[in-house]
N, CA, C and O atoms as CSV, one atom per row, in Angstrom:
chain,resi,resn,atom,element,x,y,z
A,1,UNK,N,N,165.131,28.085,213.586
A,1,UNK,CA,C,166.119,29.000,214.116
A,1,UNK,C,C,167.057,29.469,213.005
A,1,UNK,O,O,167.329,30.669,213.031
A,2,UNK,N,N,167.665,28.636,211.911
A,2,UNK,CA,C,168.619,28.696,210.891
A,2,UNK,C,C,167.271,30.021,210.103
A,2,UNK,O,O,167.648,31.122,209.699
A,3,UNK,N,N,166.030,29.646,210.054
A,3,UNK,CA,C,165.152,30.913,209.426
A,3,UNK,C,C,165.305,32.022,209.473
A,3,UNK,O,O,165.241,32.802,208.522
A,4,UNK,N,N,165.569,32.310,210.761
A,4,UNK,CA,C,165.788,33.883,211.662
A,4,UNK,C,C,167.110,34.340,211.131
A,4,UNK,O,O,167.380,35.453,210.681
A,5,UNK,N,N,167.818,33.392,211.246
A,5,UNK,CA,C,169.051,33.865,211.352
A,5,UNK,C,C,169.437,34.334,209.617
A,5,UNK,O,O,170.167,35.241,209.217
A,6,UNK,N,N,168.703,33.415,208.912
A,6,UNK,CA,C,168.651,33.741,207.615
A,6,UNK,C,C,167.831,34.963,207.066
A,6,UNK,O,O,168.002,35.476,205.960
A,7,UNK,N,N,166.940,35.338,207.984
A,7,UNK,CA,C,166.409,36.845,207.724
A,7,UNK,C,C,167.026,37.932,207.954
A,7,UNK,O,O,167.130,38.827,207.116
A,8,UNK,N,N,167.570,37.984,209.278
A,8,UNK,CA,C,168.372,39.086,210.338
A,8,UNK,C,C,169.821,39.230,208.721
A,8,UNK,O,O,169.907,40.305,208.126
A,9,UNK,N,N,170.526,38.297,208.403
A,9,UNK,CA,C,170.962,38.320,207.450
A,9,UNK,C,C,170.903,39.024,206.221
A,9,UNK,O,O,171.672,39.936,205.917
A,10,UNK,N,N,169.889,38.546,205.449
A,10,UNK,CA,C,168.967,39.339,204.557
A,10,UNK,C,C,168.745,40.855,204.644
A,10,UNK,O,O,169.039,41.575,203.689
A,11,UNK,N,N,168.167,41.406,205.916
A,11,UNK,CA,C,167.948,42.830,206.556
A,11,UNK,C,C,169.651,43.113,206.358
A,11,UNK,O,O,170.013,43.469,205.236
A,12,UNK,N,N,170.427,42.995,207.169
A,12,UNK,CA,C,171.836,42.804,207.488
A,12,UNK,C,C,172.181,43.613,205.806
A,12,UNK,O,O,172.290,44.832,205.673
A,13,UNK,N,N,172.260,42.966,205.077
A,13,UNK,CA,C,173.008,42.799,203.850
A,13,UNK,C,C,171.914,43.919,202.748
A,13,UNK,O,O,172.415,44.356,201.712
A,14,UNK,N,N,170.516,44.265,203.099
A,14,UNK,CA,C,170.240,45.207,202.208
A,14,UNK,C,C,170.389,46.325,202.523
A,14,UNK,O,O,170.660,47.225,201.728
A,15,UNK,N,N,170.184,46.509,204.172
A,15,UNK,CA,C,170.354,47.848,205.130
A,15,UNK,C,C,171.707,48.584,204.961
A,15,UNK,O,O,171.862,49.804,205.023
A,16,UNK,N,N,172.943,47.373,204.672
A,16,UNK,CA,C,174.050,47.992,204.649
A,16,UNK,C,C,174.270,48.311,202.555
A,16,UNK,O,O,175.133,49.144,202.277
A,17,UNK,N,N,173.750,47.863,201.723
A,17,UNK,CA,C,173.660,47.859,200.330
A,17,UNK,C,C,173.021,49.666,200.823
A,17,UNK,O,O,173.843,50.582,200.819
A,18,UNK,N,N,171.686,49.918,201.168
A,18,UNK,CA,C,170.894,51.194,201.335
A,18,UNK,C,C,172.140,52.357,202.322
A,18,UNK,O,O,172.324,53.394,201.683
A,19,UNK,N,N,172.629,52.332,203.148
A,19,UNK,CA,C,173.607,52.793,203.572
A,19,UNK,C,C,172.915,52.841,205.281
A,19,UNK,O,O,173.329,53.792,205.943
A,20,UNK,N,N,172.155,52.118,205.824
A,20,UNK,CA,C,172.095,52.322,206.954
A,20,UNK,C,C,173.096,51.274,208.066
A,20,UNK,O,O,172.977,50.196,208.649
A,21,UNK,N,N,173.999,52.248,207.929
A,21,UNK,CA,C,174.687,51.220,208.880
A,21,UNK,C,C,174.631,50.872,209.964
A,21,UNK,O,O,175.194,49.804,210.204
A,22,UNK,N,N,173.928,51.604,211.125
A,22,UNK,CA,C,173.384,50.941,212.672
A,22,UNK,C,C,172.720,50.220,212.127
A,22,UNK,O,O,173.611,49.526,211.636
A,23,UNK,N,N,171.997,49.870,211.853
A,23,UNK,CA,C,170.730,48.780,211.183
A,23,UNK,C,C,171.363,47.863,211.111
A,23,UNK,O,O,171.396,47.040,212.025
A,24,UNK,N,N,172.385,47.677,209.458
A,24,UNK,CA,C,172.550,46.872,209.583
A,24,UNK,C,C,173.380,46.175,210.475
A,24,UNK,O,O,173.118,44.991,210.686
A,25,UNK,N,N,174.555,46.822,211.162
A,25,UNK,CA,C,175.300,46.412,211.857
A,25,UNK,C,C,174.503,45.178,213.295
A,25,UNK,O,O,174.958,44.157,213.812
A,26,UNK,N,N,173.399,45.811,213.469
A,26,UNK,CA,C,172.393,45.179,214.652
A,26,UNK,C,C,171.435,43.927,214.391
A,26,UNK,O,O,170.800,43.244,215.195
A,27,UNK,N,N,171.563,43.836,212.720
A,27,UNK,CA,C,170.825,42.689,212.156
A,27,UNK,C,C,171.814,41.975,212.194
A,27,UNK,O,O,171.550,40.836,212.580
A,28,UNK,N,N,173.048,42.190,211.913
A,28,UNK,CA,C,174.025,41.141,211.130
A,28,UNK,C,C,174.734,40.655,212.670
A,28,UNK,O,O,175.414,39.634,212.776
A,29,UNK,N,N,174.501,41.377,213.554
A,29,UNK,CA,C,174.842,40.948,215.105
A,29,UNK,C,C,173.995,39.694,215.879
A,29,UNK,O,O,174.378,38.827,216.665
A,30,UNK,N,N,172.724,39.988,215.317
A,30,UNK,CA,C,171.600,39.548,215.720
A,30,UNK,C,C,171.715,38.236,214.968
A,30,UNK,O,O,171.615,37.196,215.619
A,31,UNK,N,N,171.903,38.189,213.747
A,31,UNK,CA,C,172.206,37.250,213.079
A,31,UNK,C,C,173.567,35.929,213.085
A,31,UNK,O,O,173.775,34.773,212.716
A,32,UNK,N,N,173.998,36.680,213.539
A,32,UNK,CA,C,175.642,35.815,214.224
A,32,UNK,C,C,174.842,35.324,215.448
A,32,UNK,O,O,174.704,34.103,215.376
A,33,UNK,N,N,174.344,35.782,216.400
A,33,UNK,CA,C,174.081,35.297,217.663
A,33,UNK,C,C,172.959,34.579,217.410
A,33,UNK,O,O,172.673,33.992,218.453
A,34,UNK,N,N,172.034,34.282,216.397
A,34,UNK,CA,C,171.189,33.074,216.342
A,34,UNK,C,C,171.623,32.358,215.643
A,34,UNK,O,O,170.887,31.376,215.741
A,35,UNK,N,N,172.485,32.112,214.837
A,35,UNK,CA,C,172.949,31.152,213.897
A,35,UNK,C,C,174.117,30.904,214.863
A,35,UNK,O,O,174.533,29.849,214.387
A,36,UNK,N,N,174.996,31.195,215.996
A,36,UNK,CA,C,175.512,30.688,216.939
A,36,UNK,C,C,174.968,29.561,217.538
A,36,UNK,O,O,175.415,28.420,217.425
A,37,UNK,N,N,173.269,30.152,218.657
A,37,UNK,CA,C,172.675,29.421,219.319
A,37,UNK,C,C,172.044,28.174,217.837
A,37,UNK,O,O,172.251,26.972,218.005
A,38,UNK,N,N,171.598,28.470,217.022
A,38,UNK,CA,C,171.248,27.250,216.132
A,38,UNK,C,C,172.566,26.407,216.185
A,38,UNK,O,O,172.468,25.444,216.946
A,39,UNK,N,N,173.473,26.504,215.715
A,39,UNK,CA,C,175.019,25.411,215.409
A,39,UNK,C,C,175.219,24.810,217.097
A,39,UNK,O,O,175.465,23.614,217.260
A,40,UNK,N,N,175.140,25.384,217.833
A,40,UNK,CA,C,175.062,24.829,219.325
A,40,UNK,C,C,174.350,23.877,219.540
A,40,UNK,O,O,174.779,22.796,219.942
A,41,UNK,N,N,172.961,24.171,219.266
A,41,UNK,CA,C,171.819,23.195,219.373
A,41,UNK,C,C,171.568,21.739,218.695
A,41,UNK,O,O,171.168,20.617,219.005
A,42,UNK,N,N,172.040,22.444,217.605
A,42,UNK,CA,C,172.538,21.006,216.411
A,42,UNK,C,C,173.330,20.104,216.894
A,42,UNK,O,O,172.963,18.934,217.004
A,43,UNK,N,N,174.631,20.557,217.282
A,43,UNK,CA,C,175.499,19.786,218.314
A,43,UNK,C,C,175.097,19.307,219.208
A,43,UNK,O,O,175.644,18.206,219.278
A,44,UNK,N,N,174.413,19.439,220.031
A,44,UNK,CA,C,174.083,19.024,220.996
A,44,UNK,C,C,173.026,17.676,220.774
A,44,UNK,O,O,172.860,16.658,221.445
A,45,UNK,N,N,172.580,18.030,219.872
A,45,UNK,CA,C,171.185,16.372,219.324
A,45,UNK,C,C,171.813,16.170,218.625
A,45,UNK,O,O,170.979,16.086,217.724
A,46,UNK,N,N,172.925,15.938,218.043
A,46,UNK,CA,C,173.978,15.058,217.219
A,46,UNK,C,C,174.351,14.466,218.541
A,46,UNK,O,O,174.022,13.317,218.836
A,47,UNK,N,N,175.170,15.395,219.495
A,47,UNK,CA,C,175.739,14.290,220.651
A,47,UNK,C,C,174.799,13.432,221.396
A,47,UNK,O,O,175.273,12.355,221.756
A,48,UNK,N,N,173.672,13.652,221.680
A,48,UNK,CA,C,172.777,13.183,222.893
A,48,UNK,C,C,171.658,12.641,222.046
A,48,UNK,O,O,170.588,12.240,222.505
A,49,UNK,N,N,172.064,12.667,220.483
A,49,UNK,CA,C,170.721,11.777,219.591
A,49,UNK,C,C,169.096,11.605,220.038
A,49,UNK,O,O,168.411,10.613,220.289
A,50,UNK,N,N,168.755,13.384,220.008
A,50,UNK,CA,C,167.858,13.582,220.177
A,50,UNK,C,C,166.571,13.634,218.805
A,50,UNK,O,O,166.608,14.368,217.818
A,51,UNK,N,N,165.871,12.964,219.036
A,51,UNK,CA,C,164.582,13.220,217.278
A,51,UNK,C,C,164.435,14.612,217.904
A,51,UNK,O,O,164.234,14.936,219.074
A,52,UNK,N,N,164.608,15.415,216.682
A,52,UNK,CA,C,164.238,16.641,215.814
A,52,UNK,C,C,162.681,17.001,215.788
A,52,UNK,O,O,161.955,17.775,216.412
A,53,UNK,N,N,162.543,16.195,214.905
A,53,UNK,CA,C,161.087,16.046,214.308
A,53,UNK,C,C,159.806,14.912,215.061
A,53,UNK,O,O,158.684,14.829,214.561
């Protein structure tokens, strides 16, 4: 999930370097809202000590 969010990022940050700014604005949105749900999830098997792997 931290992957995605690290791509949407990536897009995010060259789209707006190229000047497309809906683009990037919708990656870097997209990107906040999975690196949200990832930090949530983490928390949650830290609290309830769930194996990962």
């Amino acid at each position: 999930m931290l992957h995605y969010a690290s791509i949407f990022l990536i897009v995010g940050l060259v789209a707006a370097m190229l000047g497309f700014w809906g683009i990037a604005g919708r990656a870097a949105d997209i990107a906040k809202i999975v690196f949200l749900v990832f930090i949530s999830l983490f928390y949650v098997t830290l609290l309830f000590g769930y194996e990962v792997i």
